[in-house]
C-alpha positions, 0 to 999 in steps of 0.5 A: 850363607853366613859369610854372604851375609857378613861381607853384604853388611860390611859393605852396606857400612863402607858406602853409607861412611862413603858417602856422609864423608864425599860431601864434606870434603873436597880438596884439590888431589889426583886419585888414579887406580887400575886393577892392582893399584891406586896412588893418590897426590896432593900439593899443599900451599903453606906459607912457612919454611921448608925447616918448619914443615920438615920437622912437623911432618916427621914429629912423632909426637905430631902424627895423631893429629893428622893420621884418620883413624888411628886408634893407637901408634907406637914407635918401635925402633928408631935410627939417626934419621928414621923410625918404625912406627906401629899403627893400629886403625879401627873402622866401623866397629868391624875392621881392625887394622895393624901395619908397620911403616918406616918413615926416612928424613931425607933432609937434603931432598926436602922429603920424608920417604914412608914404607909400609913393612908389615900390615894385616887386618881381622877381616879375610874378606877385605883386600889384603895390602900388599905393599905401599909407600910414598912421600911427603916432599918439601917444595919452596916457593917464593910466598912459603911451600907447596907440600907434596903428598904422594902414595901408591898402594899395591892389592891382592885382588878380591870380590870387593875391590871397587868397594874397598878402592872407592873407600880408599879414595874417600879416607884419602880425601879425608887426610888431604882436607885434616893435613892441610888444616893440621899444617896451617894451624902449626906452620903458617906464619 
């Protein structure tokens, strides 16, 4: 009885952060889910070099100032063009999350590939992540570039699901709209 009325607050505080955040933001993104999935997309206009994005994006240093959330990083290993990165999130006081990720340079694709390696969380009843990767890809254009933004995200099934996809959809919205500003801010000509 105790556990019911745990996971029926948890869920009251995941729609009301729903919802103060789904009328504040609005970027333009693709969300797609289906029973096991989601991945979202985004394209970003910046008027800046491709060298310039490449470099900010893959900055360790520079990941707080876009990454929702976080409540510390640190980086765990590192090679010639890549690195491990530790995240630890926090979310309404209840739900802590730990995951590892791996980001990859690919400097002649213009892209930063991310692989999550490790992830877990404090809570039994929020859908366990399974795997998820995705990308951050450098196009050019005449009047700057279009930053591609793309991340599939693989769950264990749960009671939960469309709750927990629901907010999913929303901390996605969020990064979109804190991304572009952080890229405008830093890259703009």
């Amino acid at each position: 009885m105790k556990e019911n009325v745990n996971i029926l607050i948890f869920i009251l505080f995941i729609l009301a952060a729903a919802s103060l955040f789904a009328a504040e933001i609005s970027p333009e993104y693709e969300f797609i889910q289906d029973d096991s999935s989601y991945s979202f997309r985004s394209r970003i206009a910046v008027k800046a070099t491709p060298e310039c994005l490449l470099n900010l994006i893959y900055d360790f240093t520079r990941i707080p100032e876009y990454s929702v959330g976080v409540k510390s990083l640190e980086m765990v290993n590192e090679g010639e063009n890549w690195y491990d990165v530790s995240f630890i999130y926090q979310n309404l006081l209840l739900l802590k999350n730990y995951s590892l990720w791996r980001r990859t340079m690919q400097r002649e694709k213009n892209r930063i590939f991310f692989e999550m390696l490790d992830n877990s969380n404090n809570l039994s009843f929020i859908p366990e992540l399974l795997a998820s990767h995705g990308y951050y890809q450098i196009l050019p254009e005449e009047d700057g570039c279009i930053v591609e933004i793309y991340q599939q995200c693989i769950l264990q099934s749960c009671l939960i699901d469309g709750v927990y996809i629901h907010k999913a959809e929303e901390e996605a919205k969020k990064f979109m709209e804190v991304f572009r500003e952080f890229l405008i801010r830093n890259c703009e000509n």
